[in-house]
Structures are given as structure tokens and as C-alpha cells.
C-alpha positions in Angstrom: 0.0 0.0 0.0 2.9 2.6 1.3 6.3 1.8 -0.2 9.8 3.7 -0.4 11.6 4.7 -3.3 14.1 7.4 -3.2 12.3 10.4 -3.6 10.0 9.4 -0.8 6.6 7.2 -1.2 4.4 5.7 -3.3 1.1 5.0 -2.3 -1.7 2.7 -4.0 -4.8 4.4 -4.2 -8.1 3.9 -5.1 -10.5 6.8 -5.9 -14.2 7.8 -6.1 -15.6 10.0 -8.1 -18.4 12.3 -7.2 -18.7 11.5 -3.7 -20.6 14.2 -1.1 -17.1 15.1 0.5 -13.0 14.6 -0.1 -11.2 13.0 2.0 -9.0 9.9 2.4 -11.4 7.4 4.1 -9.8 4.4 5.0 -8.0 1.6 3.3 -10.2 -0.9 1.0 -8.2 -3.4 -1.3 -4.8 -2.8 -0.7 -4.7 0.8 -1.1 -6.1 3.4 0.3 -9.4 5.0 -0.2 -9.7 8.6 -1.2 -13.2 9.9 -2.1 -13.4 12.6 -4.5 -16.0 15.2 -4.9 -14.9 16.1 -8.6 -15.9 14.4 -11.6 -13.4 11.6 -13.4 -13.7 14.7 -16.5 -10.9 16.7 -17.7 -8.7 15.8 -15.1 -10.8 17.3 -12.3 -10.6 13.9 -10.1 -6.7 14.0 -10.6 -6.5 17.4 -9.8 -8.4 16.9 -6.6 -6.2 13.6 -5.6 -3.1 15.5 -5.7 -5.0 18.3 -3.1 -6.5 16.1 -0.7 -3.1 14.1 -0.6 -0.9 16.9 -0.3 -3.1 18.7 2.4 -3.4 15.1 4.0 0.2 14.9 4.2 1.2 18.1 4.4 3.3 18.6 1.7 3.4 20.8 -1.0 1.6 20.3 -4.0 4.5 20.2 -6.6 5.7 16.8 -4.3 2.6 14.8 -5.7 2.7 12.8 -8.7 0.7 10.5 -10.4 2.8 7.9 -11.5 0.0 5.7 -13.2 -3.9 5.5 -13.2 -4.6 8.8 -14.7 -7.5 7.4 -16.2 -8.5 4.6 -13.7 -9.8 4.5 -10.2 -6.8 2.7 -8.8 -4.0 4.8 -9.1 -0.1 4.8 -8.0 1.2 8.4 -6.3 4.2 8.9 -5.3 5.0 11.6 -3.0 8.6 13.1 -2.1 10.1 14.5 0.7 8.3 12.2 3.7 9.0 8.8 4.8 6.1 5.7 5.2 5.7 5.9 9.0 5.4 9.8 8.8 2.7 9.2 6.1 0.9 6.4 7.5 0.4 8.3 10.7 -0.7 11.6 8.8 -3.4 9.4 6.4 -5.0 8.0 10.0 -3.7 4.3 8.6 -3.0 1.9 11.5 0.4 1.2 12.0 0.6 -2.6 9.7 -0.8 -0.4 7.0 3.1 0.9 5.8 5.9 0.0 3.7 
């Protein structure tokens, strides 16, 4: 789900579109669950992934990248400049949840 590489993280995510609120809510599958208020058009759903994950981490934006799954609900990010514990803690993931 959370795994190092040497920029940072990369986290497997899985997305929905259109929900009433964003937020990361929980793990399902493997990866964790962000819910997305934007539509999966134009790159509106991306868009809002790489907000809610930098806010949820606290990094800045320009550290999140989608590294595949720009068209897809499950997606890889990766996200530089913070370590797996550090990210795991900030996403509300139980500790077994990390690298």
C-alpha cells in the first residue's frame, strides 16, 4: 500500500468520483481509499487527488505525482520528501498499513 523509493513514497490508491465530500477514508483493497468530490472529466478527479493528498500529508503540492492511473480508479502516487511511518500516521492508517 505505502512503499519507499528514493524520492519518498508511493502510495496505492483507489479513488471515487463524485462522492458528497473529499477525504481519504480508510483503506479498501490494498490501497487506500480517497473519495473525490470532482468528476473523473478533464482531469478534475486528478486534480483533486493530488490536493487532498498533499493537504493530508502536508506537503506541497509540486511533491505529488501520479505515477499511473490517470484514467483509472486505482491509481499509483508517489509523493517526495516524507518517509512511510510519517505518512501512514498523517493518512490516519494503523500502523501494519506501511511500507
Amino acid at each position: 500500500m505505502i512503499e519507499t523509493d528514493a524520492q519518498g513514497i508511493v502510495i496505492s490508491i483507489r479513488v471515487i468520483p463524485r462522492a458528497s465530500t473529499s477525504g481519504v477514508a480508510g483503506t479498501r483493497d490494498g490501497a487506500v481509499l480517497v473519495r473525490l468530490n470532482a468528476p473523473p472529466v478533464e482531469g478534475a478527479a486528478n486534480t483533486e487527488l493530488v490536493e487532498v493528498i498533499a493537504k493530508a500529508l502536508r506537503v506541497p503540492k509540486r511533491a505529488v505525482t501520479i505515477l499511473s492511473g490517470e484514467r483509472n480508479r486505482a491509481k499509483r502516487v508517489q509523493v517526495a520528501g516524507i518517509d512511510a511511518a510519517t505518512a501512514t500516521a498523517r493518512l490516519g492508517l494503523s500502523p501494519g498499513h506501511g511500507a
